[in-house]
ChimeraX commands (.cxc) that place a marker at each C-alpha (Angstrom):
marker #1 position -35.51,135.20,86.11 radius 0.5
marker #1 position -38.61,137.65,86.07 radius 0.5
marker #1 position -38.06,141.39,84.39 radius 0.5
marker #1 position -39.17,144.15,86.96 radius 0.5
marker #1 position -42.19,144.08,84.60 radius 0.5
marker #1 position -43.20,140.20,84.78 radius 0.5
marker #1 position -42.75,140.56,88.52 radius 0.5
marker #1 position -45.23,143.49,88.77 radius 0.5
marker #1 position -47.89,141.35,86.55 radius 0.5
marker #1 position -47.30,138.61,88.76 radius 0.5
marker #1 position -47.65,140.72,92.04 radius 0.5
marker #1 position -50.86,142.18,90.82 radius 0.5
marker #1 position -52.45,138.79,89.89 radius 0.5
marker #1 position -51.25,137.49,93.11 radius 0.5
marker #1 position -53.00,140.39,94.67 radius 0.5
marker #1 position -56.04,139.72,92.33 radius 0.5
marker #1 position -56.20,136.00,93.50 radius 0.5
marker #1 position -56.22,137.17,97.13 radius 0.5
marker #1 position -59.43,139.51,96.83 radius 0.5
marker #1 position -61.05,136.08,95.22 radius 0.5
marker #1 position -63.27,133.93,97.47 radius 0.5
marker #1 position -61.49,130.35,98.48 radius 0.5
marker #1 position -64.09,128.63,95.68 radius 0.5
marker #1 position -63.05,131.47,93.20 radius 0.5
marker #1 position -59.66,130.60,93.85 radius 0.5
marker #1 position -60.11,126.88,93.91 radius 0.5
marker #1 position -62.11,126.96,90.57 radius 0.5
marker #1 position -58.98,129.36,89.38 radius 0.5
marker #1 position -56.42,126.88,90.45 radius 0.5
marker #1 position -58.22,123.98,88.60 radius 0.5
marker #1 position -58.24,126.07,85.57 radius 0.5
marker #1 position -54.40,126.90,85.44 radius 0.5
marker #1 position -54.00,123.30,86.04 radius 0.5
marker #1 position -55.98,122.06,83.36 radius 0.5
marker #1 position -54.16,124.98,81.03 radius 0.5
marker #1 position -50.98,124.23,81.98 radius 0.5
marker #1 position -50.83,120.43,81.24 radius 0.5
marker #1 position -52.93,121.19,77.96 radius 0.5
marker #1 position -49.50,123.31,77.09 radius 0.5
marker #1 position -47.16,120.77,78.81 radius 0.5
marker #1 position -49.37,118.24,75.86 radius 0.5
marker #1 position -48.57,120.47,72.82 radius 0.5
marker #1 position -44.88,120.73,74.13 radius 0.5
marker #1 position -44.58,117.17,74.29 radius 0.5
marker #1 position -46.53,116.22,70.94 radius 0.5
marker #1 position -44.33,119.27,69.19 radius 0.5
marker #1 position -40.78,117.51,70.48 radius 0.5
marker #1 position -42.04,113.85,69.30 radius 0.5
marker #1 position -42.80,115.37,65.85 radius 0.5
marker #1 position -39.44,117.08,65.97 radius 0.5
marker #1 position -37.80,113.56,66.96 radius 0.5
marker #1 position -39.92,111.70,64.15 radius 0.5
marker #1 position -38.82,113.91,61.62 radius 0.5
marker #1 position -35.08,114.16,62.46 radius 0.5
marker #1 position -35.30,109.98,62.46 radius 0.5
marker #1 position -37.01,109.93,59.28 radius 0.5
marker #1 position -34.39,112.73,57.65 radius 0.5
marker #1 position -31.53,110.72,59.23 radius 0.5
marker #1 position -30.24,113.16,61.84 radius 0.5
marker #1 position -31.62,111.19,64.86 radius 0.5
marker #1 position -28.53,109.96,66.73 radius 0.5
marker #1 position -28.28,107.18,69.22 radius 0.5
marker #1 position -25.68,107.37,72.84 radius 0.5
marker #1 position -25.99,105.75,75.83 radius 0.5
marker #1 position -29.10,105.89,78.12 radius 0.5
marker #1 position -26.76,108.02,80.34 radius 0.5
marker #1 position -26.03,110.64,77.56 radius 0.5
marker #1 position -29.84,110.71,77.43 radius 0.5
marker #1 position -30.38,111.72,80.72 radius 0.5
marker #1 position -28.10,114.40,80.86 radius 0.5
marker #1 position -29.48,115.90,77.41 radius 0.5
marker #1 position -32.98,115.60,78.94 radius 0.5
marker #1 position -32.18,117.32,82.30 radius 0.5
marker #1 position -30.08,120.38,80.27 radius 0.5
marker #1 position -33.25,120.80,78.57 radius 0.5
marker #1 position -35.29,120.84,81.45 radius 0.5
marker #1 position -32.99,123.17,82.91 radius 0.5
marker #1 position -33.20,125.38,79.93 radius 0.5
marker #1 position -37.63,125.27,79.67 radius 0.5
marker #1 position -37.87,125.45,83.41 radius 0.5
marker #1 position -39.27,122.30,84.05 radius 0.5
marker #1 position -38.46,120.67,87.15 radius 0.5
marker #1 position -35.76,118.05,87.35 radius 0.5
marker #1 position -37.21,114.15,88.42 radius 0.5
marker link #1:1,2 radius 0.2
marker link #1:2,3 radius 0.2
marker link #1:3,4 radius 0.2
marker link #1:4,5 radius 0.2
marker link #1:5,6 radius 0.2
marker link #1:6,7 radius 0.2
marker link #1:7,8 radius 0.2
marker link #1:8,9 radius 0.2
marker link #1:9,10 radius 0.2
marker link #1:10,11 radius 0.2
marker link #1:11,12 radius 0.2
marker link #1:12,13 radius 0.2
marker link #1:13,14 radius 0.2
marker link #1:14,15 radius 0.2
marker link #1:15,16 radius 0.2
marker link #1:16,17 radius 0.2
marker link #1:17,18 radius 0.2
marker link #1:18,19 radius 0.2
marker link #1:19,20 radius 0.2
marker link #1:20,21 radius 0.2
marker link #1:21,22 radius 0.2
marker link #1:22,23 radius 0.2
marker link #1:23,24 radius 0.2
marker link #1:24,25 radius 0.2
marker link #1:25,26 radius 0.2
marker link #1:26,27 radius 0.2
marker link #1:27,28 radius 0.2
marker link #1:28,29 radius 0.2
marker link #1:29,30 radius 0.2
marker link #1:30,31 radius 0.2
marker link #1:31,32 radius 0.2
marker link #1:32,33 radius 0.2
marker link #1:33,34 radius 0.2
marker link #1:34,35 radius 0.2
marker link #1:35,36 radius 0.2
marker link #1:36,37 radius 0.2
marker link #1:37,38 radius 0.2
marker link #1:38,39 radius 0.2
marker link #1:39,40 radius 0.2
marker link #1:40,41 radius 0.2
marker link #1:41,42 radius 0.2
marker link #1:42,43 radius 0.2
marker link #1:43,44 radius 0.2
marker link #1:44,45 radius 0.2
marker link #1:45,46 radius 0.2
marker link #1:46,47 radius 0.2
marker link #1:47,48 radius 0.2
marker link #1:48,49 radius 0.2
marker link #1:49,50 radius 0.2
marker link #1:50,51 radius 0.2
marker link #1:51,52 radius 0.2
marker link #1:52,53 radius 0.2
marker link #1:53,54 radius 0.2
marker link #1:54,55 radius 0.2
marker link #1:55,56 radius 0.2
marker link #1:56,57 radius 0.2
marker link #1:57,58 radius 0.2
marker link #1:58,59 radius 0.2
marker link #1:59,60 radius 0.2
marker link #1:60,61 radius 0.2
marker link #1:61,62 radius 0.2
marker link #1:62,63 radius 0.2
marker link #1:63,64 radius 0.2
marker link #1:64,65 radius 0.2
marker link #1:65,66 radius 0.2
marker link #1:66,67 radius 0.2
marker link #1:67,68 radius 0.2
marker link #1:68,69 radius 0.2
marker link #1:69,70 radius 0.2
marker link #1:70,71 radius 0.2
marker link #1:71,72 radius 0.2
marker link #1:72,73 radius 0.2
marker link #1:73,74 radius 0.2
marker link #1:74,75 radius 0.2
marker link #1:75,76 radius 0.2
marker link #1:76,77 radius 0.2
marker link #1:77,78 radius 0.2
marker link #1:78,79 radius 0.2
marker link #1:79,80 radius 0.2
marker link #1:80,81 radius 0.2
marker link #1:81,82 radius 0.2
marker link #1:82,83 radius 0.2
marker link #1:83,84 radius 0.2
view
């Protein structure tokens, strides 16, 4: 949920975005693409060191594929990430 703060940023930048021309905004949108899957990389990378070192220090622990799922999509839940 976005603070009465985040949601003024976000109005402005919307508003920002609009003055653009379509290429400006295209360009833009290509850019916040590119961003956000460079950050979706370093997520990623940062949990399989996490899992590599709880494996190697003993603390990984094994369930069913089910258990999985349900840990994965709580933790989607919780970054924000959409559910598959």
């Amino acid at each position: 949920m976005m603070t009465t703060t985040q949601t003024s940023l976000y109005q402005k930048a919307l508003e920002a975005v609009k003055a653009l021309s379509l290429e400006a905004q295209k360009d833009l949108i290509e850019t916040l693409n590119n961003r956000f899957n460079l950050r979706q990389r370093q997520q990623f990378l940062r949990e399989i060191k996490e899992v590599q070192a709880e494996y190697q220090s003993g603390q990984f622990k094994f369930g069913s594929v089910s258990t999985f799922l349900e840990e994965l999509d709580n933790r989607e839940t919780l970054v924000g990430l959409p559910n598959h």
